[in-house]
C-alpha positions as CSV (number, residue, x, y, z in Angstrom):
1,X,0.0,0.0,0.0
2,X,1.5,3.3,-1.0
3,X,2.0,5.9,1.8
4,X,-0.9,8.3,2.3
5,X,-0.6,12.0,1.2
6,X,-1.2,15.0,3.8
7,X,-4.5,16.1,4.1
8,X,-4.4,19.7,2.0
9,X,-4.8,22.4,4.8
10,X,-7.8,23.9,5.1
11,X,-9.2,27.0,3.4
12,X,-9.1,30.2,5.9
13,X,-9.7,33.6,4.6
14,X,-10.2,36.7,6.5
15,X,-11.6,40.1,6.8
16,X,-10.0,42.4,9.0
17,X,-11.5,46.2,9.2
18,X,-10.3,48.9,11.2
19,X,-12.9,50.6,13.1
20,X,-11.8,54.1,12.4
21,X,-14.5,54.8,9.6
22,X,-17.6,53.4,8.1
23,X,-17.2,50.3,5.6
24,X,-17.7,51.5,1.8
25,X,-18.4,49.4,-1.3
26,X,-15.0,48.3,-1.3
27,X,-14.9,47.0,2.6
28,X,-18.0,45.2,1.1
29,X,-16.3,43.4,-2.4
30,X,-13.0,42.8,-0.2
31,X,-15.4,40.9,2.4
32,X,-17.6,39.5,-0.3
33,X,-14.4,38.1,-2.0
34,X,-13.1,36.3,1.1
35,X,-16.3,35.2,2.2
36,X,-17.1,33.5,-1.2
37,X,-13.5,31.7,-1.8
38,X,-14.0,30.3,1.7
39,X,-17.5,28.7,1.3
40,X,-16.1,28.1,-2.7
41,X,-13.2,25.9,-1.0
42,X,-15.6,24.7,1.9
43,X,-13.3,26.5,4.3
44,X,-13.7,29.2,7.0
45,X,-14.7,32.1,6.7
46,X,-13.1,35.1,9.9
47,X,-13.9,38.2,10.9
48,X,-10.6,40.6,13.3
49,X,-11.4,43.9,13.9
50,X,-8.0,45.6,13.7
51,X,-8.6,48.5,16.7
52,X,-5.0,49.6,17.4
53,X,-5.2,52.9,15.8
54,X,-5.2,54.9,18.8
55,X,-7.9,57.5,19.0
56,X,-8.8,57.1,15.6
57,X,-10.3,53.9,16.8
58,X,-14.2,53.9,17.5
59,X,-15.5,50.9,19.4
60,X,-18.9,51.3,18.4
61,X,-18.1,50.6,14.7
62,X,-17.2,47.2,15.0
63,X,-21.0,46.8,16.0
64,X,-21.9,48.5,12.5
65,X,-19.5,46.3,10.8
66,X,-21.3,43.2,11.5
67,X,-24.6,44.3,10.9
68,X,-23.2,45.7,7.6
69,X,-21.9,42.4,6.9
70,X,-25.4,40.2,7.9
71,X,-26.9,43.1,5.7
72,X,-25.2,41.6,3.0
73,X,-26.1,38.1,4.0
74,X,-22.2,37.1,4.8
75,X,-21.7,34.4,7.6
76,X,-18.2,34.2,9.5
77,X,-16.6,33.5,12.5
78,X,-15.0,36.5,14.9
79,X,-11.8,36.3,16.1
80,X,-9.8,38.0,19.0
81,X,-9.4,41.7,17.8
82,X,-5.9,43.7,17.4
83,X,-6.1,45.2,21.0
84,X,-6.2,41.6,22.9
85,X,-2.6,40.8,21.0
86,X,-0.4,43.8,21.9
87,X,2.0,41.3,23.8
88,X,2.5,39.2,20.8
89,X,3.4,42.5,19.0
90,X,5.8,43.2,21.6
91,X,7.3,39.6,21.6
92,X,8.1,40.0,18.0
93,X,9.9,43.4,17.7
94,X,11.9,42.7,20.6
95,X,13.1,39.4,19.1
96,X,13.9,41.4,15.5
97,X,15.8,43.9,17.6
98,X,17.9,41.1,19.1
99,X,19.0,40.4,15.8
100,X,19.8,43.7,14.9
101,X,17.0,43.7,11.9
102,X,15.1,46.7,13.5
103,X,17.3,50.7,14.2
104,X,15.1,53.5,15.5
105,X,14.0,56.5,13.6
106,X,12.6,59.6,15.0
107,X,12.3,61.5,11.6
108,X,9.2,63.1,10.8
109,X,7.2,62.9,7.5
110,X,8.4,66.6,6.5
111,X,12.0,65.4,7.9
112,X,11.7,62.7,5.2
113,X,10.4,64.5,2.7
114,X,13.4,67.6,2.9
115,X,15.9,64.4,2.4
116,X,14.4,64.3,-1.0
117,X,13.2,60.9,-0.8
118,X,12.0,59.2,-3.5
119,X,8.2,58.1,-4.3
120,X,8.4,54.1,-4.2
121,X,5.5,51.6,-4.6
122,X,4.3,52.2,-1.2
123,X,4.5,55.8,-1.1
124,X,7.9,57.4,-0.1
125,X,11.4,55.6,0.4
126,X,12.9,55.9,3.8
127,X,16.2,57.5,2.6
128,X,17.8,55.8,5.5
129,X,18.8,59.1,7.8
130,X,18.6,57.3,10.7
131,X,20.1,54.2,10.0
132,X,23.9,54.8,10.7
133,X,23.5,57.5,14.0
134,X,22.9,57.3,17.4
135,X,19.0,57.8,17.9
136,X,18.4,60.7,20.3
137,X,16.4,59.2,23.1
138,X,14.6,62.1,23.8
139,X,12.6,62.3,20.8
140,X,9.9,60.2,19.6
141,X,10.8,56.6,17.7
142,X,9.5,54.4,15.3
143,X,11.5,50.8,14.1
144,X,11.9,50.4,10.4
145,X,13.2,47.3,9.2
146,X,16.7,47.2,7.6
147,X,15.8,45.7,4.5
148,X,19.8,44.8,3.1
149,X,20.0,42.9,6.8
150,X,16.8,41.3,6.4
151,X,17.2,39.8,3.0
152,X,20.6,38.7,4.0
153,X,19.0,37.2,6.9
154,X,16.2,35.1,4.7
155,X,18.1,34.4,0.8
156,X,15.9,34.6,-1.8
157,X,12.1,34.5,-1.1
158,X,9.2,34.0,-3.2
159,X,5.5,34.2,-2.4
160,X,2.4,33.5,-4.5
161,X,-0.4,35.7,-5.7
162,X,-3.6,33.2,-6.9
163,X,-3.8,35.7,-9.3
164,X,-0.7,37.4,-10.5
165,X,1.3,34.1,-9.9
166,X,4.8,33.7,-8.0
167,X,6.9,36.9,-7.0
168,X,10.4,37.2,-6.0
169,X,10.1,39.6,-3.0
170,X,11.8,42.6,-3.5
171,X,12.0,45.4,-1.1
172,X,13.5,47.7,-3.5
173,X,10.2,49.5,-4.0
174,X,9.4,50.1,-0.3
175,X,12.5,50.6,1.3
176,X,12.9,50.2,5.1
177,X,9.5,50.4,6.4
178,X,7.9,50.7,10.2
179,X,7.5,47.7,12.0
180,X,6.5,49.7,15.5
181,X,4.9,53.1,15.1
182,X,6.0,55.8,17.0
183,X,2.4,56.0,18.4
184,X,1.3,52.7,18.4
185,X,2.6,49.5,19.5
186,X,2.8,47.9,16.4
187,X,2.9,49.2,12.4
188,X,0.3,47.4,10.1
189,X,3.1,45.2,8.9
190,X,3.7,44.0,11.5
191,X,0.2,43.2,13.6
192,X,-1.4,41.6,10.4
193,X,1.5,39.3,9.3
194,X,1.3,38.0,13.2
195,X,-2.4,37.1,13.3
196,X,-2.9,36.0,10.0
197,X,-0.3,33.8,11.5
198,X,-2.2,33.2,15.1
199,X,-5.5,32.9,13.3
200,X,-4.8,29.8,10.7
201,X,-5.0,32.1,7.8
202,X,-4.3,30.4,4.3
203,X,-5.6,32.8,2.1
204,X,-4.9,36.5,2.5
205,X,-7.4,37.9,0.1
206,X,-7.4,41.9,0.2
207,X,-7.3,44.8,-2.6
208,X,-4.8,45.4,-5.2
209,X,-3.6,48.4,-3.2
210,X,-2.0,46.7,-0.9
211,X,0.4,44.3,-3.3
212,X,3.7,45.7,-2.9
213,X,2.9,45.3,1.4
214,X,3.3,41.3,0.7
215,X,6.9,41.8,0.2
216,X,7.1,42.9,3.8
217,X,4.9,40.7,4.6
218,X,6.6,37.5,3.2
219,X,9.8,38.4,4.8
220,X,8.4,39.1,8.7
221,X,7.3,35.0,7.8
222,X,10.5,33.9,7.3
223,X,12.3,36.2,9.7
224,X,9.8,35.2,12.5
225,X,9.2,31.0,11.5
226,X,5.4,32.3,10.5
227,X,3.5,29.4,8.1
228,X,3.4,31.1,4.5
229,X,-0.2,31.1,3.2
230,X,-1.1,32.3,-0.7
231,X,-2.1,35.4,-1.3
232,X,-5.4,37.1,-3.3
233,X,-5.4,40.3,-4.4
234,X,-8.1,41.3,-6.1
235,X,-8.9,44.5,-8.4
236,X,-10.4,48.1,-6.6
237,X,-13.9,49.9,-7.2
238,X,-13.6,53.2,-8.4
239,X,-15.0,56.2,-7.9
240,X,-16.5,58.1,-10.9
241,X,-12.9,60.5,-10.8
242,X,-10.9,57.4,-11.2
243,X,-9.9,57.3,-7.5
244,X,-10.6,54.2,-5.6
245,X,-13.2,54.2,-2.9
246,X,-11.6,55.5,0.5
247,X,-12.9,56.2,3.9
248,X,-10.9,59.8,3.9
249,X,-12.7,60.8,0.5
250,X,-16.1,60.4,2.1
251,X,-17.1,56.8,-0.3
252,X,-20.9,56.3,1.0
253,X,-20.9,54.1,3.7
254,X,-22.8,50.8,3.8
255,X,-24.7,51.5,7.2
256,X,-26.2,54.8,5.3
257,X,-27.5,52.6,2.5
258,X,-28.7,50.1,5.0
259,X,-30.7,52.6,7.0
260,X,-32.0,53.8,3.7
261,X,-33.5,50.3,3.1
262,X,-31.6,48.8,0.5
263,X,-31.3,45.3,-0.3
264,X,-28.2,44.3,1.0
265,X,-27.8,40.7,-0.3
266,X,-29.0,42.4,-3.8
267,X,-26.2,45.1,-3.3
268,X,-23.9,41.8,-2.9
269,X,-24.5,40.3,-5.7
270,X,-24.6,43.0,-7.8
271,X,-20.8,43.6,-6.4
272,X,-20.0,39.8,-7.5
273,X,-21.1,40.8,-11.3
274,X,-18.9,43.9,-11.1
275,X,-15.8,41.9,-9.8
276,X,-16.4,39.6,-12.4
277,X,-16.3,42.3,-15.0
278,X,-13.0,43.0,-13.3
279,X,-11.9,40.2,-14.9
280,X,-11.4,37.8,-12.0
C-alpha cells in the first residue's frame, strides 16, 4: 500500500477592518471576495477587527461592521481583535531587535520629505537618515526594518499571488519600512503578518492596493518561522474621478444605504457581477 498524502490544509480567509470609519463598497467586495472563496473551497470564513489605531479607533463601529456584513447576507466567525494581541506585538519586535533587523528612527514625515526621498510603490522611500547615527532618546521613535539585513538574513524568497502568480520579493520599491509606530505598539506590517499567522489564515485575500505590502509581509514570515499562506489580491472599485473608494474621501458608507433600506444581499450580488467584470 503506497504511503498516504497529507491532508491539504484547510481554506481560511479573512476580513480584518479597522474601526476608524464606516465600511464602503469596497470594505464590502473585499469581504464578499473572502467570504465567497472560503465557502467556494468549503473553508472558514473570519472576521478581526484591527482596533489599534489609537484614538482614531471607534468601538462602536465594530458593531456597525457586523450588521453591515449580515446586511449583505455574509456568515463568518470573529476572532480575538488587534487590542487583545499587543503582547504578541511586543514579543516579536523585541526578538527582531535582538538580531539587529530593526534601528530607531525619529524622523518626521516633513523630515523625510526635505531628504528628498524618493516616491516608491508604497508611497515614499525611507532615505535611511537614521540608519547609521545614534538615535536621540529624547525624541519620539518608530523601528523600520533594515531591508539589506533582512534579505541577508532570509536568501531569496518568493511568495504566491492566486492571481498574478509567483513573485520574487523585492524590497526595493518600499524601502525600510515601520515595524512599530512611534504612536502605536505595532505598524500594520507588522500586527497583520502576526495574526494571520495566530489565526490559521491560508488565504490572505485583500485589494490590489496593498500588493507591494506582501513583500514585507513574506519576509516578517521567514524572519519570525510564521506558516506562509497564498495570497489574493483582487482589483479596486472606483469612484466616478478614477480614484478608488476611501474612507478619507467620504465613499458612502454601507450603514447609510442600509438605513435607507436597500437590499443588501442584492447590493452583494450586484458587487460579485462587477468583480467579475474586473476580470477575475
Amino acid at each position: 500500500m503506497g504511503a498516504r498524502m497529507p491532508a491539504a490544509a484547510p481554506l481560511v480567509t479573512r476580513f480584518a477592518p479597522s474601526p476608524n470609519g464606516h465600511l464602503h463598497l469596497g470594505h464590502a467586495l473585499s469581504a464578499i471576495v473572502a467570504h465567497d472563496l472560503a465557502k467556494a473551497g468549503e473553508g472558514r470564513f473570519l472576521l478581526r477587527i484591527e482596533d489599534i489605531d489609537g484614538p482614531r479607533s471607534r468601538p462602536e463601529l465594530a458593531d456597525e461592521f457586523r450588521r453591515d456584513l449580515e446586511w449583505l447576507g455574509l456568515e463568518w466567525e470573529e476572532v480575538p481583535a488587534q487590542s487583545t494581541r499587543l503582547a504578541s506585538y511586543a514579543v516579536a519586535a523585541e526578538a527582531l531587535k535582538a538580531r539587529g533587523l530593526l534601528y530607531p528612527c525619529t524622523c518626521t514625515r516633513k523630515q523625510i520629505e526635505a531628504a528628498g526621498a524618493i516616491e516608491g510603490s508604497d508611497g515614499l522611500i525611507y532615505p535611511g537618515t537614521c540608519k547609521h547615527r545614534a538615535a536621540d532618546p529624547a525624541l519620539p521613535a518608530a523601528w523600520r526594518l533594515d531591508a539589506e539585513k533582512a534579505l541577508a538574513a532570509t536568501g531569496p524568497l518568493v511568495w504566491e499571488d492566486a492571481l498574478a502568480g509567483p513573485q520574487a520579493v523585492d524590497l526595493s520599491g518600499l524601502g525600510d519600512v515601520v515595524i512599530v509606530r512611534k504612536d502605536l505598539p505595532a505598524s500594520y506590517h507588522l500586527a497583520v503578518t502576526l495574526d494571520d499567522a495566530a489565526d490559521g489564515v491560508t488565504l490572505v485575500t485583500r485589494g490590489a492596493d496593498l500588493f507591494a505590502a506582501s513583500h514585507v509581509h513574506r519576509t516578517l514570515q521567514a524572519l519570525l518561522g510564521l506558516p506562509e499562506p497564498r495570497w489574493h489580491h483582487h482589483p479596486l472599485l472606483m469612484d466616478a474621478d478614477g480614484q478608488k473608494l476611501a474612507k478619507r474621501r467620504g465613499s458612502p458608507a454601507l450603514a447609510e444605504r442600509r438605513a435607507a433600506g436597500e437590499n443588501g444581499q442584492m447590493l452583494a450580488e450586484q458587487l460579485r457581477l462587477q468583480h467579475l467584470r474586473l476580470g477575475t
